[in-house]
PyMOL Python script that loads the backbone (N, CA, C, O; Angstrom):
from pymol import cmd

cmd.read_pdbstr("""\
ATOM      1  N   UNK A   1      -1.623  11.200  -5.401  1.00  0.00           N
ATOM      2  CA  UNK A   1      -2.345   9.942  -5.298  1.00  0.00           C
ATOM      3  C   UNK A   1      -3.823  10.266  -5.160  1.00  0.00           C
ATOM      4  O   UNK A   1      -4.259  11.141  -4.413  1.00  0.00           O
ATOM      5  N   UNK A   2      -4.649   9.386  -6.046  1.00  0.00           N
ATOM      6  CA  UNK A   2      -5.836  10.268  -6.132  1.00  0.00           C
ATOM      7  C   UNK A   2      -6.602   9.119  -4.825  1.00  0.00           C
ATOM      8  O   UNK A   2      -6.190   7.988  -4.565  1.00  0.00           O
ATOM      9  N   UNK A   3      -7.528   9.673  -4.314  1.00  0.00           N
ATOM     10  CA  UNK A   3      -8.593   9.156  -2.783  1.00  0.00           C
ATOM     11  C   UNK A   3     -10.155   8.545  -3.280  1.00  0.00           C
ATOM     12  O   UNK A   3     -10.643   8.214  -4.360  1.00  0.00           O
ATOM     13  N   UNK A   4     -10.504   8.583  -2.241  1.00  0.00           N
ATOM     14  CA  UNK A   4     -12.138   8.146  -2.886  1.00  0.00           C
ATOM     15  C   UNK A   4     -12.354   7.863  -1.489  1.00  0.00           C
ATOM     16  O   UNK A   4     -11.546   7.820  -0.560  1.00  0.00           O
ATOM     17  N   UNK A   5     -13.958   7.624  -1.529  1.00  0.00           N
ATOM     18  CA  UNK A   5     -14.437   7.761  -0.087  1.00  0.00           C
ATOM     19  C   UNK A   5     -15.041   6.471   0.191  1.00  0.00           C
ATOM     20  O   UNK A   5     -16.074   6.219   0.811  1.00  0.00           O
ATOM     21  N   UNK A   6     -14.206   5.695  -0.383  1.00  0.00           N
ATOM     22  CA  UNK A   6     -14.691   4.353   0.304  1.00  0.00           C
ATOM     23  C   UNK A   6     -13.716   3.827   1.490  1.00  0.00           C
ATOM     24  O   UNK A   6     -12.540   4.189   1.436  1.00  0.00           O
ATOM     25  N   UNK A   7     -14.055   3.153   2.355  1.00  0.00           N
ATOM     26  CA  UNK A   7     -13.383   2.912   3.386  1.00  0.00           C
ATOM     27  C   UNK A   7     -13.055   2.075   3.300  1.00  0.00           C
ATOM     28  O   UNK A   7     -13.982   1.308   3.041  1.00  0.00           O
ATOM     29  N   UNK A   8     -11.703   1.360   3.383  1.00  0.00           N
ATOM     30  CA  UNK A   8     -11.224   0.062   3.225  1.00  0.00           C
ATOM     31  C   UNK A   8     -10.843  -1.044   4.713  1.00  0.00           C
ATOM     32  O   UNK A   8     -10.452  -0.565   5.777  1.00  0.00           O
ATOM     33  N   UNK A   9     -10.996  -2.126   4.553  1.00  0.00           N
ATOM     34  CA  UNK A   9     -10.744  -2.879   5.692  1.00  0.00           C
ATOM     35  C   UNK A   9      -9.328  -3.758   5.734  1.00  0.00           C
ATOM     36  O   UNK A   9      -8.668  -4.300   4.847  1.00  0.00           O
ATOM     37  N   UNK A  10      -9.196  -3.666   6.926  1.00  0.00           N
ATOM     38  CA  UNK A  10      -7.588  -4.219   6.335  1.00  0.00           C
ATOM     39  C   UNK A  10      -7.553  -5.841   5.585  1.00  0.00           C
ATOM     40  O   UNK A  10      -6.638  -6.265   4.879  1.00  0.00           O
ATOM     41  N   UNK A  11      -8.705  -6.514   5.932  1.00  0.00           N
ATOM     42  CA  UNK A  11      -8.041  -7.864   4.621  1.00  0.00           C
ATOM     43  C   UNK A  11      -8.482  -7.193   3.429  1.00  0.00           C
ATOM     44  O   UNK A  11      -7.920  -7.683   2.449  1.00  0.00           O
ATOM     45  N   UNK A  12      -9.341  -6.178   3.108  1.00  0.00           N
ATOM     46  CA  UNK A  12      -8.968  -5.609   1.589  1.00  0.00           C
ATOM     47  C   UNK A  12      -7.592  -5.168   1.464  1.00  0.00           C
ATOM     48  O   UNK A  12      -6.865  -5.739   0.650  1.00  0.00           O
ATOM     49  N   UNK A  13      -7.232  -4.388   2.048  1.00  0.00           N
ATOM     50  CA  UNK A  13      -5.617  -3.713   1.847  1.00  0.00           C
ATOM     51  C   UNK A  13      -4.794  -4.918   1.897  1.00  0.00           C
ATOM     52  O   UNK A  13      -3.652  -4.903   1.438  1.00  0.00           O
ATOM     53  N   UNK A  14      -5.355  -6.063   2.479  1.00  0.00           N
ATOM     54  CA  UNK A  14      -4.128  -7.468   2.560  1.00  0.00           C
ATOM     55  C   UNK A  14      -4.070  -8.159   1.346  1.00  0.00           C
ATOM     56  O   UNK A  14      -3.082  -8.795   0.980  1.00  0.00           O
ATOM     57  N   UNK A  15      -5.092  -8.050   0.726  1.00  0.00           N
ATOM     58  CA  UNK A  15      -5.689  -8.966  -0.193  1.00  0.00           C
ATOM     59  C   UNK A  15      -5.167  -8.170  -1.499  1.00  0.00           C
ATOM     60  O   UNK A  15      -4.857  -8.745  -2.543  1.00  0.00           O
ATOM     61  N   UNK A  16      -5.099  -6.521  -1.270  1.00  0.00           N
ATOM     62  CA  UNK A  16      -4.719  -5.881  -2.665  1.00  0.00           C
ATOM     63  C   UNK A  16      -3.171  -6.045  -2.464  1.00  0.00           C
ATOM     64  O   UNK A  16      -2.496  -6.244  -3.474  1.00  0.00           O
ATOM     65  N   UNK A  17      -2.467  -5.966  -1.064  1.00  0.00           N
ATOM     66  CA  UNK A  17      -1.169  -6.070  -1.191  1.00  0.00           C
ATOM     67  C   UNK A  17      -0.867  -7.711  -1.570  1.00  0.00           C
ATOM     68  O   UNK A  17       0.206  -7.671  -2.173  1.00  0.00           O
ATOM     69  N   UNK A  18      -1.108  -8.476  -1.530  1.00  0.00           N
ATOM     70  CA  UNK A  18      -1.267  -9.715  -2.166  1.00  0.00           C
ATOM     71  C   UNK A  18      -1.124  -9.887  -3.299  1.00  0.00           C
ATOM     72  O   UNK A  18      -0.233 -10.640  -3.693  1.00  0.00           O
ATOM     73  N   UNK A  19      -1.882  -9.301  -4.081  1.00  0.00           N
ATOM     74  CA  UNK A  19      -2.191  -9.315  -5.517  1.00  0.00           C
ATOM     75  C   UNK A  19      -1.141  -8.186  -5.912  1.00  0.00           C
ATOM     76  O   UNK A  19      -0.834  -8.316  -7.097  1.00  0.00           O
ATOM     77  N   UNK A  20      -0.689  -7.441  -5.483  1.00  0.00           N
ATOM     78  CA  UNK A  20       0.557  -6.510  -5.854  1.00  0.00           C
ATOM     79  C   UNK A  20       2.036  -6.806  -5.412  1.00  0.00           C
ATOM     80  O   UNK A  20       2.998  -6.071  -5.637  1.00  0.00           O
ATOM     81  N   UNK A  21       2.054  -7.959  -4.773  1.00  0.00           N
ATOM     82  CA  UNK A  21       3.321  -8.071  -4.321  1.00  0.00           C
ATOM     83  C   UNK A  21       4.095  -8.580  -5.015  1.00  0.00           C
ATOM     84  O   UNK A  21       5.210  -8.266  -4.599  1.00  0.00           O
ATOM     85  N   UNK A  22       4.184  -9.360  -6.070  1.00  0.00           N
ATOM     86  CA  UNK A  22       5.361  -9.763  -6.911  1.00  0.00           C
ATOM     87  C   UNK A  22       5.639  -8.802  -8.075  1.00  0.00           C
ATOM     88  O   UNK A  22       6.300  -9.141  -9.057  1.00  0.00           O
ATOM     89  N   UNK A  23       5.032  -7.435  -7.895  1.00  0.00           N
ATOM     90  CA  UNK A  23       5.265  -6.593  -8.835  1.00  0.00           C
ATOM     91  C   UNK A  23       6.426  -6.006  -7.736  1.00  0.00           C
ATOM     92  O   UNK A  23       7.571  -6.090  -8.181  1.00  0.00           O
ATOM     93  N   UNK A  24       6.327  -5.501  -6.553  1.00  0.00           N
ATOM     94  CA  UNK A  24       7.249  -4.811  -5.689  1.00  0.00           C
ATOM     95  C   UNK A  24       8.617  -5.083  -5.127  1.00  0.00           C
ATOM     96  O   UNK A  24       8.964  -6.229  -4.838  1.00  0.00           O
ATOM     97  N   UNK A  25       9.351  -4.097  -4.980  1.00  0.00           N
ATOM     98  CA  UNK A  25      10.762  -4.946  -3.426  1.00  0.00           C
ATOM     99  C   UNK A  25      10.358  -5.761  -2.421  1.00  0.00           C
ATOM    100  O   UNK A  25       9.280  -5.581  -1.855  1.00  0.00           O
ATOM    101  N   UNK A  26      11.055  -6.581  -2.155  1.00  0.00           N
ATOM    102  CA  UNK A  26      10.719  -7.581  -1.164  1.00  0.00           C
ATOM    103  C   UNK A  26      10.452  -6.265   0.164  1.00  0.00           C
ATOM    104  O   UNK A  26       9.500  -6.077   0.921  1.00  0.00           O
ATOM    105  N   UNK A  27      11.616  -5.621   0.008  1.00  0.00           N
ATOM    106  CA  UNK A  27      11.734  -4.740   1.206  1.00  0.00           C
ATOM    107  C   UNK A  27      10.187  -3.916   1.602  1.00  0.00           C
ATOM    108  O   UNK A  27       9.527  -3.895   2.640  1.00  0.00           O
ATOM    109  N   UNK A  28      10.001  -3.331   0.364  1.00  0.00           N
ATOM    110  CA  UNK A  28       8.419  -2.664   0.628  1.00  0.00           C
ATOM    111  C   UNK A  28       7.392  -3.444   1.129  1.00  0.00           C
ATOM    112  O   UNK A  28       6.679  -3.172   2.095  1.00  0.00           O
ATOM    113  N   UNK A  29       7.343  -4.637   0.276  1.00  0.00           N
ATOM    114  CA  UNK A  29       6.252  -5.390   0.402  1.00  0.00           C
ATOM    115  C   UNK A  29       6.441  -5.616   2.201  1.00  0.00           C
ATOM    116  O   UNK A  29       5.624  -5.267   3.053  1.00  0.00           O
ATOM    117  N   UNK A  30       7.529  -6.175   2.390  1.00  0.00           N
ATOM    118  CA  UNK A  30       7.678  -6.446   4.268  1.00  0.00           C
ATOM    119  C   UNK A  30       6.834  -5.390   4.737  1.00  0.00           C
ATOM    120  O   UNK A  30       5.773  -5.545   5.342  1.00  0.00           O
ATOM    121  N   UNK A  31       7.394  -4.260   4.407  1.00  0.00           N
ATOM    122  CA  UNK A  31       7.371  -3.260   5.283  1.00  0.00           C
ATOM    123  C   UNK A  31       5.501  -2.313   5.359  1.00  0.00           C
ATOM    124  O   UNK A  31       5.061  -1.501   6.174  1.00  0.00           O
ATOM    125  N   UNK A  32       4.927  -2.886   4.214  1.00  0.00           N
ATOM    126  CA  UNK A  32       3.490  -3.111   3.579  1.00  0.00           C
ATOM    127  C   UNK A  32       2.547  -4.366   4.789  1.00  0.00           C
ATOM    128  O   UNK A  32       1.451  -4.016   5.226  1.00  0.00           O
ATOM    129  N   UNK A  33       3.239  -5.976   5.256  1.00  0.00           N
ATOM    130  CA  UNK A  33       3.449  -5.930   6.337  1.00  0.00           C
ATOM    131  C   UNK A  33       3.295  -6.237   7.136  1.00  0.00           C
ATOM    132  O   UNK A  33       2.436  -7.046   7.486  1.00  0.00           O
ATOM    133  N   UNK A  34       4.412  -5.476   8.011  1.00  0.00           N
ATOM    134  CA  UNK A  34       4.241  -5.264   9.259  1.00  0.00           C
ATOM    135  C   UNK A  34       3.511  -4.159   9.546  1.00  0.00           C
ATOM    136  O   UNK A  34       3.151  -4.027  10.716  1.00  0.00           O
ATOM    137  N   UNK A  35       3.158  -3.195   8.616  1.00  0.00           N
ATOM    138  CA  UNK A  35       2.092  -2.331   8.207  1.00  0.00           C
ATOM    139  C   UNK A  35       0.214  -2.814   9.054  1.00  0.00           C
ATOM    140  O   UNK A  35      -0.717  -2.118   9.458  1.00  0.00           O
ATOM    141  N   UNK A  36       0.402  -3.984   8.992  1.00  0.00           N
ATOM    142  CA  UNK A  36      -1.160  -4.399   8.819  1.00  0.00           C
ATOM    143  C   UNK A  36      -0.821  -5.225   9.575  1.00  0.00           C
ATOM    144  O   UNK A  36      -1.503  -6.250   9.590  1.00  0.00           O
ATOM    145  N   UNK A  37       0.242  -5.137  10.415  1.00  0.00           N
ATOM    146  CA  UNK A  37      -0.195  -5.940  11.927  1.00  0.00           C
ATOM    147  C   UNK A  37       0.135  -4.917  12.590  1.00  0.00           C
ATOM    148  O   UNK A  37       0.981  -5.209  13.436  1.00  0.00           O
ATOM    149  N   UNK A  38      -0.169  -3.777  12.590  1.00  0.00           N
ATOM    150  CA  UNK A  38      -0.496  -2.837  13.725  1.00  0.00           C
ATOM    151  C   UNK A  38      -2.029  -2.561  13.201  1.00  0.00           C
ATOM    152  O   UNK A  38      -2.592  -2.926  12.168  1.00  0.00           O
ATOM    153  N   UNK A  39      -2.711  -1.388  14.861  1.00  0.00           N
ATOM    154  CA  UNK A  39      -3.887  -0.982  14.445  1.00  0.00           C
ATOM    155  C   UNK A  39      -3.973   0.004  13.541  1.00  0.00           C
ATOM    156  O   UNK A  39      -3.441   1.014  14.002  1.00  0.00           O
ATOM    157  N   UNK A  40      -4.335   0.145  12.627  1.00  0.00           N
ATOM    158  CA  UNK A  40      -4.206   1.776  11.750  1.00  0.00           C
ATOM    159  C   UNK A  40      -5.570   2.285  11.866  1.00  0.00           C
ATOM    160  O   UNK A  40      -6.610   1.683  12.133  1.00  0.00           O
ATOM    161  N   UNK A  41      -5.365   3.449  11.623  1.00  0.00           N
ATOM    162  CA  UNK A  41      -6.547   4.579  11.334  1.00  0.00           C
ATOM    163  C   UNK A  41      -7.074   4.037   9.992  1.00  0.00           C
ATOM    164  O   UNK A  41      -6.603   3.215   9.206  1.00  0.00           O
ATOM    165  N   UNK A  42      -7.988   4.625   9.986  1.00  0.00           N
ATOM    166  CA  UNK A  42      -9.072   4.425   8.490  1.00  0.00           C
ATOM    167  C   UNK A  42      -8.360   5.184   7.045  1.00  0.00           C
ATOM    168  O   UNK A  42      -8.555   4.902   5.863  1.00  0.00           O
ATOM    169  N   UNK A  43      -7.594   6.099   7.573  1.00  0.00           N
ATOM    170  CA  UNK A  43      -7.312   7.110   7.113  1.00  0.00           C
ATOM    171  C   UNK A  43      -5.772   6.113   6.517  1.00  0.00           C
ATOM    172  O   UNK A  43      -5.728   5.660   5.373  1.00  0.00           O
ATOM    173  N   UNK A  44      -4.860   5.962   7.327  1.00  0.00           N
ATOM    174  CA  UNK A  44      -3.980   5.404   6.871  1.00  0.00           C
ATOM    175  C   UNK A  44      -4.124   3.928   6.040  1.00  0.00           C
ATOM    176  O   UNK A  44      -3.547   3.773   4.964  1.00  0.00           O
ATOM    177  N   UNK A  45      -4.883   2.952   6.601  1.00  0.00           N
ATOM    178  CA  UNK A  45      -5.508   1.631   6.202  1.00  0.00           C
ATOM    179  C   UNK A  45      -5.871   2.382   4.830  1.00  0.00           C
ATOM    180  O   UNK A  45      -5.155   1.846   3.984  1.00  0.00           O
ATOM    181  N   UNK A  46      -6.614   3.327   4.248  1.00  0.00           N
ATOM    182  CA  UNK A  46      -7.242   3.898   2.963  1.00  0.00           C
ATOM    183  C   UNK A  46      -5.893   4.391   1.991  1.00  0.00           C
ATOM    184  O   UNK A  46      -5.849   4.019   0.818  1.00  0.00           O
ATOM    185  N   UNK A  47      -4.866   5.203   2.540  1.00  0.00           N
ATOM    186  CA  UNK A  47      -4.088   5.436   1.937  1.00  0.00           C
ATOM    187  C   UNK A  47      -2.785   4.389   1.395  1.00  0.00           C
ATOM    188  O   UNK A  47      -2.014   4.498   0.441  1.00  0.00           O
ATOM    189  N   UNK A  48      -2.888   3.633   2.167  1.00  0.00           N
ATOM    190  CA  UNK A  48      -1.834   2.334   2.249  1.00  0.00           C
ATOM    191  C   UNK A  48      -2.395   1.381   0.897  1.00  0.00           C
ATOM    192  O   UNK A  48      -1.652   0.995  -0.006  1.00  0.00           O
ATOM    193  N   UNK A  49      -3.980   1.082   0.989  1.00  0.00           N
ATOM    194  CA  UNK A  49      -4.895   0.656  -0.253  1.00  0.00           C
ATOM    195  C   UNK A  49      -4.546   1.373  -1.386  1.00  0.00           C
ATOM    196  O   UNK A  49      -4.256   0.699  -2.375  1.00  0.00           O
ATOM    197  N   UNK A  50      -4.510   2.467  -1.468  1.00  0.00           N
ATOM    198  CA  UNK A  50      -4.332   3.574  -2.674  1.00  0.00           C
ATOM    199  C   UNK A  50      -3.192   3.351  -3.037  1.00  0.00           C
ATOM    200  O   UNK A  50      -2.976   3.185  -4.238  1.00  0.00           O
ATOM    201  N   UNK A  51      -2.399   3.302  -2.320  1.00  0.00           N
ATOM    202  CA  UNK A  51      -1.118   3.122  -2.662  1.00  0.00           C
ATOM    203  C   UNK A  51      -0.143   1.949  -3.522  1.00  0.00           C
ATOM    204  O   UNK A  51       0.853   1.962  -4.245  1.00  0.00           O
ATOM    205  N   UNK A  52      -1.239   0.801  -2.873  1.00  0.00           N
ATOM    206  CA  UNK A  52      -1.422  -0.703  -4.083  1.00  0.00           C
ATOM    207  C   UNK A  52      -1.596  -0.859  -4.973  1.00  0.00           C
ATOM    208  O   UNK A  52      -1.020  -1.614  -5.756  1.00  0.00           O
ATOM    209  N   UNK A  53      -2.879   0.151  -5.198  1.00  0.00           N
ATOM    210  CA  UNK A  53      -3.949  -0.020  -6.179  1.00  0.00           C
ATOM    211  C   UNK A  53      -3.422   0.617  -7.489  1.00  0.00           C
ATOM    212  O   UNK A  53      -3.135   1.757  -7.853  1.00  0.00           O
ATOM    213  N   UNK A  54      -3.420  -0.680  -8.062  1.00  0.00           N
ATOM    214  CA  UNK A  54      -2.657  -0.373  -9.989  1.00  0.00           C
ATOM    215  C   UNK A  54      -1.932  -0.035  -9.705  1.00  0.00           C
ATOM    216  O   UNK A  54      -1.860   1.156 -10.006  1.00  0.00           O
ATOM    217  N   UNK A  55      -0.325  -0.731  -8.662  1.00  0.00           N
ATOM    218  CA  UNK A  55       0.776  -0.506  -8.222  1.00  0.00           C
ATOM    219  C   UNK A  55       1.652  -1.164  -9.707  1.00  0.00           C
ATOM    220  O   UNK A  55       2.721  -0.738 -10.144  1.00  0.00           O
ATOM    221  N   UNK A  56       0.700  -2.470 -10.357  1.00  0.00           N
ATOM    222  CA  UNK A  56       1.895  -3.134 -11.303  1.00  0.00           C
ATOM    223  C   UNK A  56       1.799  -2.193 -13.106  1.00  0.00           C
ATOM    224  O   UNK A  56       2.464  -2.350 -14.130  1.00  0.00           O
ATOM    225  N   UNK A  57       0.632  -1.238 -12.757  1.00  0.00           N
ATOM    226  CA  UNK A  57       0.545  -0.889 -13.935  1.00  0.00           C
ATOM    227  C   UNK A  57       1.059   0.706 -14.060  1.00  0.00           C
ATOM    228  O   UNK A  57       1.052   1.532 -14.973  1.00  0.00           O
ATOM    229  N   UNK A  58       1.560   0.702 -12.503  1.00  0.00           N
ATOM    230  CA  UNK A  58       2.242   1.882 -12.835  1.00  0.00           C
ATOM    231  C   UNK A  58       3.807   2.441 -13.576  1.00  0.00           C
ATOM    232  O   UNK A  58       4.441   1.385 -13.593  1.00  0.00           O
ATOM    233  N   UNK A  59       4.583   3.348 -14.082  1.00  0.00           N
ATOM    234  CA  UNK A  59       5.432   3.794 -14.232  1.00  0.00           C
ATOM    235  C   UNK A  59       6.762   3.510 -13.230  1.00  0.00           C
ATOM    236  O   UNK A  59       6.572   3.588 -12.016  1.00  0.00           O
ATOM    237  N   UNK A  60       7.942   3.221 -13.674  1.00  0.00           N
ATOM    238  CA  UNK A  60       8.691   2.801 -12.124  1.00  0.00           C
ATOM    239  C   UNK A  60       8.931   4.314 -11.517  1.00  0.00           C
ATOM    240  O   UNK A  60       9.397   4.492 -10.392  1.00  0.00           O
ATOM    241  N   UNK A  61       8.559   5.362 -12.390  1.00  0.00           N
ATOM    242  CA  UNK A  61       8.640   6.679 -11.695  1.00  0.00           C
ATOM    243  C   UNK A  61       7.977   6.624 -10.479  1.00  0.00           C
ATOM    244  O   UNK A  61       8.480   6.812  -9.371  1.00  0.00           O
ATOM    245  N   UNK A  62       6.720   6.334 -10.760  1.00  0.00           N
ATOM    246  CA  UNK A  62       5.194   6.491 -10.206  1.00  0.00           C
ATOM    247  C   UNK A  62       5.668   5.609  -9.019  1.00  0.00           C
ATOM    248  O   UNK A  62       5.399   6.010  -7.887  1.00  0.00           O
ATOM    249  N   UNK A  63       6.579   4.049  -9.224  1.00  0.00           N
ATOM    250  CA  UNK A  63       6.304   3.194  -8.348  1.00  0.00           C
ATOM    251  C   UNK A  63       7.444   3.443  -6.998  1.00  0.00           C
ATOM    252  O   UNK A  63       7.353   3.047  -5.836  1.00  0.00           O
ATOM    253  N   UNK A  64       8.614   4.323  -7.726  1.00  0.00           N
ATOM    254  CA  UNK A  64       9.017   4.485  -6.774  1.00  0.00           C
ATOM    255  C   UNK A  64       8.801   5.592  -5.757  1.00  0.00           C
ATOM    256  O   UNK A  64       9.581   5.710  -4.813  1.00  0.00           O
ATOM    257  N   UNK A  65       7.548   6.582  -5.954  1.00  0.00           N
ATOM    258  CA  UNK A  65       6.945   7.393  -5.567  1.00  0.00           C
ATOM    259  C   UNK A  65       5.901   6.360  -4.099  1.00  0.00           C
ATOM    260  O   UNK A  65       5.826   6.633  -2.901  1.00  0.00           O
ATOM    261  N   UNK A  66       5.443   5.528  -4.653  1.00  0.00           N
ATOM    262  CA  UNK A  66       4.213   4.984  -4.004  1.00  0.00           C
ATOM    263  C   UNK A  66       5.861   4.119  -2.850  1.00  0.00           C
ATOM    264  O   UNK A  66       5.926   4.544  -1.696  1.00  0.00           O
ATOM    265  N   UNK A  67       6.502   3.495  -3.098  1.00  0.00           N
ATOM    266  CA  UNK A  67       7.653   2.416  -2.041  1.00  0.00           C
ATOM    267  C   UNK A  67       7.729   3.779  -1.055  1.00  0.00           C
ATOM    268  O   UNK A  67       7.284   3.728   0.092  1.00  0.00           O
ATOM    269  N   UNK A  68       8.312   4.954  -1.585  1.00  0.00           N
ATOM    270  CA  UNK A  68       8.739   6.012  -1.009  1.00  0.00           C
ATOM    271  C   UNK A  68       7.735   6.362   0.073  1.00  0.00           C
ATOM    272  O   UNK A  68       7.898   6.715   1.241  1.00  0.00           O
ATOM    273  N   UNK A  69       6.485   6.130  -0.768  1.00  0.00           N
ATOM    274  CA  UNK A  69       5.204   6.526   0.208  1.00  0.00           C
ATOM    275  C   UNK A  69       4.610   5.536   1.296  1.00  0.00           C
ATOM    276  O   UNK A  69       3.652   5.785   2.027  1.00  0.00           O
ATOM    277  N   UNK A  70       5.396   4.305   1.268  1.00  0.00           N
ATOM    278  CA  UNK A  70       4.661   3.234   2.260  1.00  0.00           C
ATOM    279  C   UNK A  70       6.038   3.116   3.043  1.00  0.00           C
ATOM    280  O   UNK A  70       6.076   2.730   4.211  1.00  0.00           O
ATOM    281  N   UNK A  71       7.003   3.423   2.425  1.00  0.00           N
ATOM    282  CA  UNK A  71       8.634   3.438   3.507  1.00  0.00           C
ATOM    283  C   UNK A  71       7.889   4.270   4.913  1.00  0.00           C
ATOM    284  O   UNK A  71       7.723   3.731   6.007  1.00  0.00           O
ATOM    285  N   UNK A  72       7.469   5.834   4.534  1.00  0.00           N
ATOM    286  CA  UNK A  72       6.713   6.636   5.537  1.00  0.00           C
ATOM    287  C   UNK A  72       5.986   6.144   6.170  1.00  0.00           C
ATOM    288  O   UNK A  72       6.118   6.286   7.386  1.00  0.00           O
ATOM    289  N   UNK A  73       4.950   5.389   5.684  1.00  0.00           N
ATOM    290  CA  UNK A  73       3.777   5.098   6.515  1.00  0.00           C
ATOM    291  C   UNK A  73       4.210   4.023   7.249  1.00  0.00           C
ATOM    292  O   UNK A  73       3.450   3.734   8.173  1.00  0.00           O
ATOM    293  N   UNK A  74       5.362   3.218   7.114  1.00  0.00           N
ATOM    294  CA  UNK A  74       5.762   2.347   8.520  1.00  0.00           C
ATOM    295  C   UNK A  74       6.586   3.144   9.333  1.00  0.00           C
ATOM    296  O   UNK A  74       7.227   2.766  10.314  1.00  0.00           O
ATOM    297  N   UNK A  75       6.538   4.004   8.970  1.00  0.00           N
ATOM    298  CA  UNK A  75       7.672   4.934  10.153  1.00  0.00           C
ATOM    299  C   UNK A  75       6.590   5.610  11.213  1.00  0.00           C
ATOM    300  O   UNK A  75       6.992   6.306  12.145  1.00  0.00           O
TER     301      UNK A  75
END
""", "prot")
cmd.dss("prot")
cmd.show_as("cartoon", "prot")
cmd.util.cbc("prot")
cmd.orient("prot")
């Protein structure tokens, strides 16, 4: 997953999971969240964004890589 050094705020990450959610599982998307009603790090809040971002234009390879990757980050 490629990074960048912009820092994201969580109604950006709300707003991109928004706009990505009828591409996803209901299950992820939940779990995307309850994600963003806890406090997160910058670090996680950034990766959770990345993880959205051009979620519907990805591969379902790719997409089930990124579910796989936000299953973790609510754990």
């Amino acid at each position: 997953m490629s990074s960048c050094s912009i820092d994201h705020t969580p109604e950006q990450v709300k707003e991109k999971l928004d706009s990505q959610r009828g591409f996803m599982p209901e299950d992820i998307s939940q779990k995307a969240d309850l994600l963003l009603t806890e406090e997160l790090s910058q670090e996680r809040l950034n990766e959770l964004f990345h993880l959205l971002k051009k979620y519907d234009l990805a591969a379902p390879e790719e997409q089930a890589e990124r579910n796989k990757a936000i299953a973790d980050l609510a754990v």
